[in-house]
C-alpha positions in Angstrom: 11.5 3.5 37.1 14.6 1.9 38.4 17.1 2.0 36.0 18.4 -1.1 36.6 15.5 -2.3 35.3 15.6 -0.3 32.5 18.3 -1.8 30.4 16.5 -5.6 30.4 13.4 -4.1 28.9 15.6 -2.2 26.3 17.3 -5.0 25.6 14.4 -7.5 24.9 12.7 -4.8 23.4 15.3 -4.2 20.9 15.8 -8.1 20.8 12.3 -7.8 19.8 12.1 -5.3 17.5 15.0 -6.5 15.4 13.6 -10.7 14.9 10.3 -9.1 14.0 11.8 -6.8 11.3 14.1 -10.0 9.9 10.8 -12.1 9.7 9.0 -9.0 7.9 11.7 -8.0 5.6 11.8 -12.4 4.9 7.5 -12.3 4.5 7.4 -9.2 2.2 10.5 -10.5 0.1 9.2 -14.0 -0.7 6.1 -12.5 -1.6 4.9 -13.6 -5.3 8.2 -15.6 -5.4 8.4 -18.6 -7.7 9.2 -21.6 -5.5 12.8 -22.1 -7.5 13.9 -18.8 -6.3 12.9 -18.6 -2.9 16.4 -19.9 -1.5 18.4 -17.2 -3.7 16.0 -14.6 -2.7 16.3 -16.1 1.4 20.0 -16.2 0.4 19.9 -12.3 0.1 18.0 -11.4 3.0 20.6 -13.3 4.8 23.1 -11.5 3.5 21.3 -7.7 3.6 20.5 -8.6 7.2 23.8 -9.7 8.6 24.8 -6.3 6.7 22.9 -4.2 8.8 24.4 -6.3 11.9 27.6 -5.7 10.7 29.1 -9.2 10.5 29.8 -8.8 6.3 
């Protein structure tokens, strides 16, 4: 494969990858959540995932 073409498909890819982990990591968090925590809890998740994406 040409490996100019290479780097788009790595880069959607890991585009991919990452927004489907963010809306996981969201599902599986507000899971049995009462509804009068779920912004605290979105709050978090937020803040753990612009952690990972180093921009805290």
């Amino acid at each position: 494969m040409d490996p100019i073409l290479i780097w788009p498909v790595v880069v959607v890819s890991s585009l991919a990858i990452v927004a489907a982990t963010a809306v996981l990591v969201a599902r599986f968090a507000l899971t049995n959540t009462q509804s009068e925590h779920r912004a605290a809890v979105l709050a978090a998740v937020a803040d753990i995932i612009g952690a990972v994406r180093g921009k805290h």
